[in-house]
N, C-alpha and C positions, 0 to 999 in steps of 0.2 A: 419514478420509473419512466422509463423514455423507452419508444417501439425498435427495434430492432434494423427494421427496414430502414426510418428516417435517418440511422447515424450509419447504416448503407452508402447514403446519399455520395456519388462520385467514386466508389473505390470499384478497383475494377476485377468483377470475380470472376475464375476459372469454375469453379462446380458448385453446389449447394448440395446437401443431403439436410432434410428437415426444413420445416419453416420456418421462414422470417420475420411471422408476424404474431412473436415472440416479445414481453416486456422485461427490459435490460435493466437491473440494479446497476452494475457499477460496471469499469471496463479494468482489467488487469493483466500484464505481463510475466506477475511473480506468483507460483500455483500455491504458494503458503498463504498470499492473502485472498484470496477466492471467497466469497461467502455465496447462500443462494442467490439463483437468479443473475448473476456476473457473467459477463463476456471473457473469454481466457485466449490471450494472444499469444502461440508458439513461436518463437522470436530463433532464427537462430544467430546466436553471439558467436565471440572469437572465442570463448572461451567453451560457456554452456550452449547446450540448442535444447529451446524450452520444447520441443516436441516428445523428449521425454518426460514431459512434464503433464502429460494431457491428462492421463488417468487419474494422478492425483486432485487436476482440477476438477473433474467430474467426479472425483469423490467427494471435495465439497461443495458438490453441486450449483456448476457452473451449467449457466443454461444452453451456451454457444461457445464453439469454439472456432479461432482461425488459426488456420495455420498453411504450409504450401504444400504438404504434403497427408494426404488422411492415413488413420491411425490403421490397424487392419483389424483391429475389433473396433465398432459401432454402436455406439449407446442409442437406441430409440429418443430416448425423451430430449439427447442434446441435437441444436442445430450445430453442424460442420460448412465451414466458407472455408474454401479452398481459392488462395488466392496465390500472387507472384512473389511477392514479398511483402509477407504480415508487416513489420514494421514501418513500410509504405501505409498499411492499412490501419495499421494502429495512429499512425500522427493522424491520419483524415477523419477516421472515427471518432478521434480524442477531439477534435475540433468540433464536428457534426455533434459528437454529447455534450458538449455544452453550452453549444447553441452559436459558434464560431466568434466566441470572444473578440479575436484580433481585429474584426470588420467594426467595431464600436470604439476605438480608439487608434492610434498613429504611432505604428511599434517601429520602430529601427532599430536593427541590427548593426552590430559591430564585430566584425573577425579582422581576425590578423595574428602573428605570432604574439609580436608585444604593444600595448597601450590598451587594448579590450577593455580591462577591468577600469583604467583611468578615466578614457573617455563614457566608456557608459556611464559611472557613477557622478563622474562631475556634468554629463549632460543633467541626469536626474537632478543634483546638487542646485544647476543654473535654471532650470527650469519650475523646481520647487521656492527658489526665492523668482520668481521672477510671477507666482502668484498660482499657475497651475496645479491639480491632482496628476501626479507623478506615479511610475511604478519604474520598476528595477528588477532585473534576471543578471543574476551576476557572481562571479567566485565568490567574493565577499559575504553577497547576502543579498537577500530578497526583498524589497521593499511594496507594499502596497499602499501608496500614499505615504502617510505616516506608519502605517505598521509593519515592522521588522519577521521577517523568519529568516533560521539558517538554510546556506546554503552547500549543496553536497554534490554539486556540481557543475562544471563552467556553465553547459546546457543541460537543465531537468532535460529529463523521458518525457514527453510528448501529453501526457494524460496533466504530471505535474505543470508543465508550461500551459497548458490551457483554462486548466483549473486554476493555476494563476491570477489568468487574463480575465476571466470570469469575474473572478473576485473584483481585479482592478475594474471592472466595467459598471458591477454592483455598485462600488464606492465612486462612480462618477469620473474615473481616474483617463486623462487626456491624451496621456502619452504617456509610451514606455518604453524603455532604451537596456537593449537586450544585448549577451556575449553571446557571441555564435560562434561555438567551435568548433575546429577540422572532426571531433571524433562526433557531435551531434551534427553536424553534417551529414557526414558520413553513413549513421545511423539513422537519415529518417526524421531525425526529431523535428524540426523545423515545417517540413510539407503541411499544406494545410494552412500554415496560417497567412494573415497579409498584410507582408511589409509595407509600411509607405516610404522607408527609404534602407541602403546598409551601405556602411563604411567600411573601407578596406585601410587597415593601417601599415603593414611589411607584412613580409615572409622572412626569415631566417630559421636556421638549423632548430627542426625541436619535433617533439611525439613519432622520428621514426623508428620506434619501438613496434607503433601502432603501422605508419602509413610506411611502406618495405621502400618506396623511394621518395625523394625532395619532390620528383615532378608529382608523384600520385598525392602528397601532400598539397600540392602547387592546386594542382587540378581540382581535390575537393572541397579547397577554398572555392574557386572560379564557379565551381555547381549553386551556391550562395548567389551568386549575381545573374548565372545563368535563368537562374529558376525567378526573380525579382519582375512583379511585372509594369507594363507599361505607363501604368501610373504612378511608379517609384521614383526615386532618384539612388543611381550608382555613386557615393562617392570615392574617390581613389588615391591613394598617396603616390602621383608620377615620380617623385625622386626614388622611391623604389623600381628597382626592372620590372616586378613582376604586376606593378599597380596597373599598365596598360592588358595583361594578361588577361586581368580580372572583368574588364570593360568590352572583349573582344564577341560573346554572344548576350550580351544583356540588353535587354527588351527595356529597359528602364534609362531615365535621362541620366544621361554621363556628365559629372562635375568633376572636376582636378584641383587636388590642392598639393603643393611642394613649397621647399623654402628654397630648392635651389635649380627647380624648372619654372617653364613658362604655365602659367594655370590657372584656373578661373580665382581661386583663392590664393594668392601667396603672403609670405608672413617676412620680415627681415628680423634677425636679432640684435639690437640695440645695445643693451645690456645683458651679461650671466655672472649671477653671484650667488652669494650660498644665501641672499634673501629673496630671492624671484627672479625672473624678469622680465625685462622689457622689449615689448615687438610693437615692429611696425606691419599690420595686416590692413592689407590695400591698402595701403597707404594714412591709414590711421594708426596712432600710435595706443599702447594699454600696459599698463602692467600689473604682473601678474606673480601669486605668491609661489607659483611652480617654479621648478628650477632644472636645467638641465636644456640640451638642441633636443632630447627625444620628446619634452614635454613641450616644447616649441610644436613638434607635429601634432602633440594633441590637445595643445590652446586651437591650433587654425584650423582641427578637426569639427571642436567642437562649435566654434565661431562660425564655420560656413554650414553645419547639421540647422544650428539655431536660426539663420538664415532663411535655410529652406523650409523651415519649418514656422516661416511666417515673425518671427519675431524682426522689430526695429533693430538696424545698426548701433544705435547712440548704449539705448537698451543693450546690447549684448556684449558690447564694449564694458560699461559698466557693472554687466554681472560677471564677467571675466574677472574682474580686476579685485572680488570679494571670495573667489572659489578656494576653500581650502582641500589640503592636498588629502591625495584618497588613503586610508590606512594599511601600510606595507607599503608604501610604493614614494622612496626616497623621504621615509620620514625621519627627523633627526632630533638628537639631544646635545647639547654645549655643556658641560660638566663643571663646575667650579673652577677647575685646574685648565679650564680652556682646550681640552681635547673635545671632536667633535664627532660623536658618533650617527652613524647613517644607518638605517634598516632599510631595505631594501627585495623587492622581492625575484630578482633579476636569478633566473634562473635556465637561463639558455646562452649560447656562446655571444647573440649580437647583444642581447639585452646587460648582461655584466660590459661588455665591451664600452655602450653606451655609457653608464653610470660611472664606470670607471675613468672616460674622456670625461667625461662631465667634468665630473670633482679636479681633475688635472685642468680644465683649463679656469676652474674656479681658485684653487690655490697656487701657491708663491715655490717657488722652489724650495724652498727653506724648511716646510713642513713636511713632514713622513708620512704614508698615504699606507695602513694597513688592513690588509685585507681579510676576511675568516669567509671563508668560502666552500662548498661541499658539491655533491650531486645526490639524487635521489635515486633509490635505487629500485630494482625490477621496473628502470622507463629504459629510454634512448641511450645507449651507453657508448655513441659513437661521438657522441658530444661530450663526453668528461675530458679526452686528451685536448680540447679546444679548449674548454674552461679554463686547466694547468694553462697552457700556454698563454692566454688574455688576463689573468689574475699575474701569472708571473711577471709579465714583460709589460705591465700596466702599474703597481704598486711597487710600493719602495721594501715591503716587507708580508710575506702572505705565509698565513694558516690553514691548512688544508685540512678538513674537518667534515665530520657527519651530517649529513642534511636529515632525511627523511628514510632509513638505511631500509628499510621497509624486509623485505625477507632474501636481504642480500646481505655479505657481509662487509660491514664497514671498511675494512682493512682492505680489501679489494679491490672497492670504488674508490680509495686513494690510491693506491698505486695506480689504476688506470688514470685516473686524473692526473696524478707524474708523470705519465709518460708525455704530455705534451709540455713537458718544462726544458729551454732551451738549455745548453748546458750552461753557459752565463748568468743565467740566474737561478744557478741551483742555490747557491747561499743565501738568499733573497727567503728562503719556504721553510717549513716544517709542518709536521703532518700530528696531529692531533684529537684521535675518531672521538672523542666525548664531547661534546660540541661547547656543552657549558665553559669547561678547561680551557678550551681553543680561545672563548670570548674573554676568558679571562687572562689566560694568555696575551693577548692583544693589546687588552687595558693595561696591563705590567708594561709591553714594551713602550707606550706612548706615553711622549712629555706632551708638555703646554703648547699650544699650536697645533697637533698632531690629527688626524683624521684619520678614524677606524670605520669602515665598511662591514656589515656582515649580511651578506648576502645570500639568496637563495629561498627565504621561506617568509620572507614579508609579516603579512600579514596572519600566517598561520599562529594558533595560539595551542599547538601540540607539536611531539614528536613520535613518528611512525616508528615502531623496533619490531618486528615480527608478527605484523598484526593489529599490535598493542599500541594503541595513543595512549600518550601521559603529557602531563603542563609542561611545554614548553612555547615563552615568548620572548625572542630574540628582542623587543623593544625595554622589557619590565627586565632580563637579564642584563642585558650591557648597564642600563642605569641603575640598579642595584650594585653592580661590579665597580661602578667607576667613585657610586659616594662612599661604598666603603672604602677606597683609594685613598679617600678625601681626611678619612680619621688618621 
């Protein structure tokens, strides 16, 4: 039980009604899990505003509530903190109960449209062979040291990230390398805790379902480095426009890394094949089993993170050059038949854009580049007529198919995805909503030599239809599809 007052500590309240010197079970956001003696924090979301939620909390006897606005009936026995914005008060608190986790270990942050999940996991990856206790907050999954949990979202809720940290701090754990995204941004989740350093990797088109503009998207990143403080380090991708953006109020030391500006970290690409490759970073040469110029920016991400982060050059060169590639993210299979398929989890207009140059400056003319590609639905839908048009005007041959149809109908999110197909490559497409079909499809039209792409869902091992997840993985289906080819 922890007092009430202590996880007070920093938040800044407008009124109290009851005492504060009150003992706190647990701290919650969701009024179904409430048990006695619990803190109950009124949140309001885009969607729900947990303010009508108070009653039920103090039905299962919640012993304090916050919220920003007081309720107009009054429970005697609960304390009311009336505050600006509970979820402000929720990430501080959440920190303050567990005894501020992130001050006993060296957490860096990683935002950006695309490379997050890469770089965080291959920092974790290079730091755990490199002898360290490691931890991990990530799409993928959660790591403490060695022990796994799933993950449900890019950035846990503020109670979950600290109880986390907690745990990694129990198990002695050194460092831990975090995704920080525009909507936990956004939300609060982050405050409270302390960075020692966050990586900025692009911006491009993606979550304006969520953020109504690019720049408010722009800007909620920029709040990440704004908020870092002066014993951090900002690092920043300048061959992006918006890397200098990000650098423009942050209190934290500014490093630069690009392959094609001037910067404190730069990298040359030597070689790109479909087995790794090879860079020259400052002027050292490594190679490396990644592939592709996007994962170029996050070998030199991670080589100047580990850097600052006190490791030897010779050292970091060398654990570069054993990292294997993170799961979903340009993983591939070669088929008896020599077709080579790609899973990938590229699902925004730059990130297929990238993958798609990639493999083009990897292969021969000669070879057929097909693509199975979808959009997700109830997100961003101003990005599907982008996708059509970078899948078209990029592949030799594309499948237009279901991603994650969620409580949209399939058949709509492809046609909006048509609409950005140039008229010159309408024969190039067909549209295909069962996703399986589509993959199977794909595998029919490729001979020997040939490269199939399916993109969009990576590493996911489900498909969303109305709510409903069921087994879908785009890596276990294409390679099932291609040996039965084989009989």
């Amino acid at each position: 039980m922890k007092n009430l007052k202590d996880i007070l500590y920093k938040v800044a309240i407008e009124s109290v009604v009851g005492s504060t010197s009150v003992s706190v079970n647990a701290l919650q956001f969701n009024s179904k899990l409430v048990e006695e003696n619990d803190v109950f924090f009124a949140i309001k979301g885009s969607v729900v505003d947990g303010h009508q939620y108070i009653s039920n909390a103090i039905n299962q006897k919640a012993i304090a509530v916050i919220c920003e606005v007081l309720p107009e009936q009054l429970d005697e026995a609960v304390t009311y903190i009336v505050v600006k914005d509970s979820s402000v008060a929720l990430a501080i608190m959440a920190s303050n109960y567990f005894e501020n986790p992130s001050t006993n270990l060296k957490l860096v942050g990683v935002t950006g449209t695309n490379g997050k999940t890469t770089i965080a996991t291959l920092l974790y990856q290079l730091f755990k062979n490199a002898g360290y206790k490691v931890g991990l907050l990530s799409t993928v999954k959660v790591m403490v040291d060695d022990k796994e949990f799933p993950a449900t979202h890019t950035t846990p809720d503020s109670i979950s990230i600290n109880s986390f940290l907690a745990e990694m701090s129990g198990e002695g754990v050194e460092f831990c390398f975090m995704e920080v995204s525009s909507h936990g941004i956004h939300q609060n989740r982050t405050l409270g805790l302390q960075f020692e350093g966050g990586i900025f990797t692009n911006l491009s088109h993606d979550h304006l379902d969520y953020h109504e503009t690019f720049a408010e998207y722009r800007d909620v990143k920029k709040r990440f480095f704004d908020q870092l403080p002066k014993s951090a380090f900002a690092l920043t991708n300048v061959d992006d426009k918006n890397g200098a953006v990000m650098l423009q109020n942050t209190k934290a030391k500014k490093i630069s890394y690009a392959l094609k500006s001037i910067a404190d970290y730069q990298a040359k690409i030597l070689e790109n094949q479909l087995t790794g490759l090879l860079l020259k970073i400052n002027n050292k040469e490594v190679w490396t089993k990644l592939i592709g110029n996007f994962n170029a920016y996050n070998v030199l991400a991670i080589y100047a993170t580990a850097e600052l982060l006190g490791l030897e050059e010779q050292e970091i060169l060398r654990l570069l050059s054993i990292l294997e590639s993170v799961s979903g993210r340009f993983q591939y299979i070669i088929s008896d038949q020599n077709i080579t398929a790609i899973v990938d989890y590229a699902h925004t207009p730059d990130a297929l854009k990238n993958v798609l140059e990639t493999i083009n400056s990897i292969r021969t003319s000669n070879e057929n580049l097909i693509t199975v590609v979808g959009c997700g639905g109830n997100r961003d839908k101003t990005k599907r007529p982008k996708m059509g048009h970078i899948a078209s005007a990029l592949s030799t041959k594309v499948v237009f198919t279901s991603d994650n149809p969620r409580h949209e109908d399939p058949e709509i999110i492809i046609e909006e995805i048509e609409k950005g197909v140039e008229p010159q490559h309408f024969k190039k497409t067909m549209s295909i909503s069962d996703r399986k079909q589509a993959i199977k499809t794909a595998c029919q039209f490729a001979e020997s030599g040939d490269i199939i792409l399916i993109a969009g869902k990576g590493h996911e091992t489900y498909q969303d239809v109305k709510g409903v997840k069921s087994d879908f993985d785009d890596l276990k289906i294409v390679t099932q599809l291609l040996k039965q080819l084989e009989k």
